[in-house]
C-alpha positions in Angstrom: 89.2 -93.8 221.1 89.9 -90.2 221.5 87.1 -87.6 222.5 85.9 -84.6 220.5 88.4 -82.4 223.1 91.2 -84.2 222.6 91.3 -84.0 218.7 90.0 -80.7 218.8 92.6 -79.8 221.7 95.5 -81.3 219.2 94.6 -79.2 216.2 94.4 -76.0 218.5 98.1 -77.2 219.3 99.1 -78.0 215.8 97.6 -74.2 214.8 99.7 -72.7 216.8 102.9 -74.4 216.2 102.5 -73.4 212.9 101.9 -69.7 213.3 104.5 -69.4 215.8 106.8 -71.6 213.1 105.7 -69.0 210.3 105.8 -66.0 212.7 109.5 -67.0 214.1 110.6 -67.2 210.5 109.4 -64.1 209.2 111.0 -62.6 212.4 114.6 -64.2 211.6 114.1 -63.2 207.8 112.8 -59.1 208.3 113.1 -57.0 211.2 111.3 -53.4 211.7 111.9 -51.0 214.2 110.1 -47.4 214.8 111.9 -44.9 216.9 111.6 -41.2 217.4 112.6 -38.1 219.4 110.7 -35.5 221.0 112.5 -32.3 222.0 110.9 -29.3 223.1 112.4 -25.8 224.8 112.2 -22.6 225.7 114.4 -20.4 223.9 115.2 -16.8 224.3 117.3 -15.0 221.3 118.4 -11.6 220.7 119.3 -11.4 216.8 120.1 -7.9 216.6 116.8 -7.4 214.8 115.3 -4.3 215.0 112.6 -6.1 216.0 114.2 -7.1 219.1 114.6 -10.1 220.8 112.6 -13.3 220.4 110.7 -15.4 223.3 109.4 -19.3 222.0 108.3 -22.4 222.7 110.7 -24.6 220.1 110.7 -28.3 219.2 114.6 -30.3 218.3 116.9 -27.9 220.3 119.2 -30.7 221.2 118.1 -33.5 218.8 115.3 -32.4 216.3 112.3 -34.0 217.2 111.4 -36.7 214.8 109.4 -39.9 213.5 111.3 -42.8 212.0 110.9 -46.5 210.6 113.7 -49.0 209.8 114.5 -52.3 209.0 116.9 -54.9 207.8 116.1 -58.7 206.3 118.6 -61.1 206.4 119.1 -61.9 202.5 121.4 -65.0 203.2 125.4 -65.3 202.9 125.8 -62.1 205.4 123.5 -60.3 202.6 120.8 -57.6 203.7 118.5 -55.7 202.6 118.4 -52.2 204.6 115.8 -49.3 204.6 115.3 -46.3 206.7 112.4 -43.5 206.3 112.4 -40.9 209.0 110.4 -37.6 208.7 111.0 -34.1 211.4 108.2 -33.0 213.3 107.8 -29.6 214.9 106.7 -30.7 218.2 105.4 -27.5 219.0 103.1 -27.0 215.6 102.4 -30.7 215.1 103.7 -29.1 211.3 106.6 -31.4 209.1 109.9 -30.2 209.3 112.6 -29.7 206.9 109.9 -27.6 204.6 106.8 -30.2 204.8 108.9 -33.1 203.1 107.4 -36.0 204.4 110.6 -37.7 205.2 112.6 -34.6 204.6 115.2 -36.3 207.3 116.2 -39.8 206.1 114.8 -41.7 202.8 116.6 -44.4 201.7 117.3 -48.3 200.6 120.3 -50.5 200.4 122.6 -53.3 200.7 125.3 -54.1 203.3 127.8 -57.4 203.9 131.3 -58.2 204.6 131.6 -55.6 201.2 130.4 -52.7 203.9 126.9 -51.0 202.5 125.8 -49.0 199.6 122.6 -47.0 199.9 120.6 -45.2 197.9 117.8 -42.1 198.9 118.2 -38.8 200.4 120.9 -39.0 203.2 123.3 -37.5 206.0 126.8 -35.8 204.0 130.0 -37.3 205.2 130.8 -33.6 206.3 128.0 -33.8 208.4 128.3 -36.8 210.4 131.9 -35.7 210.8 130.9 -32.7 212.0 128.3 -34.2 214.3 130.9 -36.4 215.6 133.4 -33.5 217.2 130.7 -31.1 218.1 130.0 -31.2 222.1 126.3 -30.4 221.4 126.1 -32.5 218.8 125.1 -30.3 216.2 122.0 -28.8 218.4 121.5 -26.5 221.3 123.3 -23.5 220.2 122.7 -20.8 217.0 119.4 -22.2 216.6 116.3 -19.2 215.4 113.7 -19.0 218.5 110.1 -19.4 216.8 111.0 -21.5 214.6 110.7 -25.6 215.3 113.6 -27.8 214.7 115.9 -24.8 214.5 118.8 -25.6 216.4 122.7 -26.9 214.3 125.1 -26.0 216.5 128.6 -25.8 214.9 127.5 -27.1 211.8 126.3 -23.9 211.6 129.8 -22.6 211.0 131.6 -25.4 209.4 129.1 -25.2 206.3 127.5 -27.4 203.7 123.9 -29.3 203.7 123.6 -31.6 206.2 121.5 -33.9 204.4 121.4 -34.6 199.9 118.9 -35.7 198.2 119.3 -38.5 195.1 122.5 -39.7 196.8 124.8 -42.3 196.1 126.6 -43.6 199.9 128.7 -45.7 199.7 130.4 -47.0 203.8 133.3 -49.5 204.0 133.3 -52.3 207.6 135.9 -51.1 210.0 139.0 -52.3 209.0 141.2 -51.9 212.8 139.0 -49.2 213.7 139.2 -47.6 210.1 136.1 -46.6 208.4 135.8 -44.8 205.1 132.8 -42.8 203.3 132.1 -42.2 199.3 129.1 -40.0 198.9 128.1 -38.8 195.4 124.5 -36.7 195.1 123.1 -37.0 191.1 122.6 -33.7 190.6 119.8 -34.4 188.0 120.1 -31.4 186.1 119.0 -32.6 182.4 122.5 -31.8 179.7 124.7 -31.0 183.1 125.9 -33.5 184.7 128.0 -31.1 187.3 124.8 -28.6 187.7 123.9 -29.5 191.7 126.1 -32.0 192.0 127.9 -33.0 195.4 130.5 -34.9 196.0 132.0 -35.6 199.9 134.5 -37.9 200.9 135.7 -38.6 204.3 138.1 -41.2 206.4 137.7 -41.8 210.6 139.6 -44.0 213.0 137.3 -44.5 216.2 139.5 -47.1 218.9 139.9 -46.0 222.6 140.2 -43.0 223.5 141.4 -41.5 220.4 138.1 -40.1 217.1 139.8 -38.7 214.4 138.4 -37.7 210.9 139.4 -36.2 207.9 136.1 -34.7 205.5 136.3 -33.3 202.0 132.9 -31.7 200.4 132.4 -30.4 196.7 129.1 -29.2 195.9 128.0 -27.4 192.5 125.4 -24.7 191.9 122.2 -26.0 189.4 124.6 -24.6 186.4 127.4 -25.8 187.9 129.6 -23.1 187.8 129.5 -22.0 191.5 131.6 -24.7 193.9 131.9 -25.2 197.3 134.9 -27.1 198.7 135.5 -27.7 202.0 138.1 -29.5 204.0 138.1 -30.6 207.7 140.1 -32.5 210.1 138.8 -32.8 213.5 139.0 -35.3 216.7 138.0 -35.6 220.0 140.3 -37.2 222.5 138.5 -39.2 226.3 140.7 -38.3 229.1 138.3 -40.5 231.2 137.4 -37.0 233.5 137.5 -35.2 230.3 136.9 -35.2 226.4 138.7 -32.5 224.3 137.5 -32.1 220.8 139.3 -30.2 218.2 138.5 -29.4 214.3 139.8 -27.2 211.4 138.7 -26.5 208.4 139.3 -24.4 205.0 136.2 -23.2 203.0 136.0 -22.2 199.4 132.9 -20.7 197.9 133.0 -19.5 194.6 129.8 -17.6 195.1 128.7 -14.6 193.2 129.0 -11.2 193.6 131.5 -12.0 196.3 134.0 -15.5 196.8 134.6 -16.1 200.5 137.4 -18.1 201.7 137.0 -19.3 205.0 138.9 -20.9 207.9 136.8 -22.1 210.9 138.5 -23.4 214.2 137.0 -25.0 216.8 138.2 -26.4 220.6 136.0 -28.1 222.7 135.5 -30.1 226.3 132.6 -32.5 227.5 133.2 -33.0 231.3 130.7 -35.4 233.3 130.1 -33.8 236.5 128.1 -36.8 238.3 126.6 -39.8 236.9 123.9 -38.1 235.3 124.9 -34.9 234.7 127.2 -33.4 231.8 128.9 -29.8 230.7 129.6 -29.3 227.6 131.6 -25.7 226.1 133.3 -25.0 222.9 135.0 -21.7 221.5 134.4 -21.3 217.6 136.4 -18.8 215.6 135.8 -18.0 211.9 138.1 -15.7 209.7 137.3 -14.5 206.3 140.7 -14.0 204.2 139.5 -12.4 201.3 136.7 -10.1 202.8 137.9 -7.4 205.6 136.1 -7.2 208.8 134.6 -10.3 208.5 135.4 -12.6 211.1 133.3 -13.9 214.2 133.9 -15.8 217.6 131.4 -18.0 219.1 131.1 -19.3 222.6 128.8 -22.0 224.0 128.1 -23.7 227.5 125.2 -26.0 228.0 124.2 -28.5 230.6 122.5 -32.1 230.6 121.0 -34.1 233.2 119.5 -37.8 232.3 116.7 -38.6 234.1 116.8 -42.0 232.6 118.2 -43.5 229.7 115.8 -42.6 227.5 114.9 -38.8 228.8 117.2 -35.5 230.0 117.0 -32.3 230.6 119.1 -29.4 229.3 120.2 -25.9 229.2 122.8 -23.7 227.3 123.9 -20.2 226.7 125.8 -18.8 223.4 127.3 -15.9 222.3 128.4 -15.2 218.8 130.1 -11.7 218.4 130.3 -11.0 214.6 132.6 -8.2 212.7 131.4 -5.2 211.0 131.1 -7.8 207.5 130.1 -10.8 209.3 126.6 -12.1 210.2 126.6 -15.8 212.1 124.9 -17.0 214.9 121.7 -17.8 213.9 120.5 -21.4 211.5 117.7 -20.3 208.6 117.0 -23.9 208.2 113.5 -23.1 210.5 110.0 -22.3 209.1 111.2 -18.5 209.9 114.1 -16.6 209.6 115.4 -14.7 212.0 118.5 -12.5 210.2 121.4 -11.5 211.7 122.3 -7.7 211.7 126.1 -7.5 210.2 128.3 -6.7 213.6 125.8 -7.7 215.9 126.3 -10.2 218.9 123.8 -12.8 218.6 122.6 -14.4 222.1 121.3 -17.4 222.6 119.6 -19.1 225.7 117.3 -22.7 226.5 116.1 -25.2 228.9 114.8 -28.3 227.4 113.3 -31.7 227.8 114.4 -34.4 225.2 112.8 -37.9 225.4 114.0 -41.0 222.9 111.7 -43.6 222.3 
């Protein structure tokens, strides 16, 4: 005859085989992960304000600082069900980035299989992650705004186009041999217009060895859609092993009013690791206006990072961007203040920074 214990010993067993049964299924059936970045600097920046030069404490110089949830369940079949909300923070306010939204950087659900993935929300442009891909600095660290959080975008800056669309249609196919390709279409929602804000990107990479290449096209339509902006680039970055060289081109159409532009934007690049934690990176940017006289500019960029660990580094660049009479780069409005450019002046740019994944 068994004791009180002992039966009451067996059902304490029993309960938790079961909850570890329901817990490892829900486990194999839905998995959530929360991430984030924390990025903070001192910049200096000398805008050719009249103001002067700027002094502040920034947060996202390399990586804008963020807050981000995502997740996948396993629908059956090599089905799933994907999600991914992820909102800026200025690390040095404690404010939202990307004007307040509260998931102004990623919003969005979908489906993925052996078909590749389609999701649906507010998302990263092909042009974007293209441009992210060949940029030594990763789209951060140089023509950023000082005062201003989360206001670093590196060559992106030059290249063009919105990094991120909202009511977007993305459409990514498996890797085929180290293929990939991209179909991005962004409703425009503009009620008896089906062109007015409308945005259309495209784009096609091979990623094997030592060898990135990618080939980006971007048409995006005013709210009346009579204003477009095409872009095409080809870029790559190439891994010597002691070296990587990255390269891009690109041709710009805007048919803004009062004044079209038509761009070309080059860029040449190297990331060279120094020691086993240490890194420069450098590029040379030049921009040429066809249709506007004395409107070109030439940018030029080194930086420096030093991982502490995986998961934290340190970092450090300077930049120049000398602009013509007609031109005005070197310095992102996407921050909460905008620091503009004098026409002709040479924008400066220096940091040292602390970035920590999580």
């Amino acid at each position: 005859m068994k004791t009180f214990g002992e039966i009451s010993m067996k059902k304490s067993l029993l309960a938790l085989a079961a909850l570890a049964a329901i817990s490892g299924a829900a486990q194999a059936q839905s998995n959530v992960t929360i991430y984030g970045i924390v990025d903070m600097a001192l910049q200096h920046q000398n805008t050719g304000e009249k103001a002067g030069a700027t002094l502040g404490l920034d947060s996202g110089i390399q990586s804008g600082s963020r807050l981000g949830f995502k997740g996948t369940e396993d629908l059956g079949g090599g089905l799933k069900a994907n999600f991914q909300l992820e909102m800026g923070v200025n690390a040095d306010t404690g404010s939202s980035a990307q004007g307040g939204l509260a998931f102004g950087r990623q919003a969005w659900v979908g489906l993925s299989g052996d078909f590749g993935s389609l999701n649906l929300g507010r998302q990263y442009t092909p042009a974007f992650i293209a441009i992210d891909s060949f940029d030594p600095f990763g789209t951060g660290m140089t023509t950023g705004t000082a005062g201003s959080g989360t206001s670093s975008f590196g060559a992106a800056h030059f290249f063009g186009g919105p990094s991120r669309v909202n009511n977007a249609i993305n459409y990514n196919t498996v890797s085929i041999d180290g293929f990939t390709g991209n179909l991005f279409y962004g409703v425009g929602e503009v009620a008896g217009n089906t062109s007015g804000n409308r945005y259309i990107g495209l784009s096609g990479a091979y990623n094997a060895g030592p060898v990135f290449a990618t080939l980006a096209y971007t048409s995006a339509q005013n709210a009346t859609g009579t204003n477009a902006k095409k872009s095409i680039l080809l870029a790559g970055t190439y891994d010597f092993g002691v070296a990587k060289a990255h390269a891009a081109y690109s041709t710009i159409k805007d048919d803004g009013v009062p004044t079209p532009i038509d761009r070309r934007v080059w860029l040449l690049g190297a990331t060279v690791p120094v020691s086993a934690a240490g890194t420069i990176v450098a590029d040379y940017i030049r921009s040429t206006v066809k249709n506007v006289g004395d409107a070109n500019a030439n940018h030029l960029a080194l930086g420096y990072t030093y991982s502490l660990s995986k998961r934290t580094n340190l970092y450090t660049s300077i930049s120049r961007t000398a602009n013509d009479a007609n031109s005005a780069l070197g310095s992102d409005d996407s921050g909460a203040t905008f620091h503009p450019v004098t026409p002709g002046a040479n924008v400066r740019l220096v940091n040292v920074g602390i970035r920590h994944k999580f």
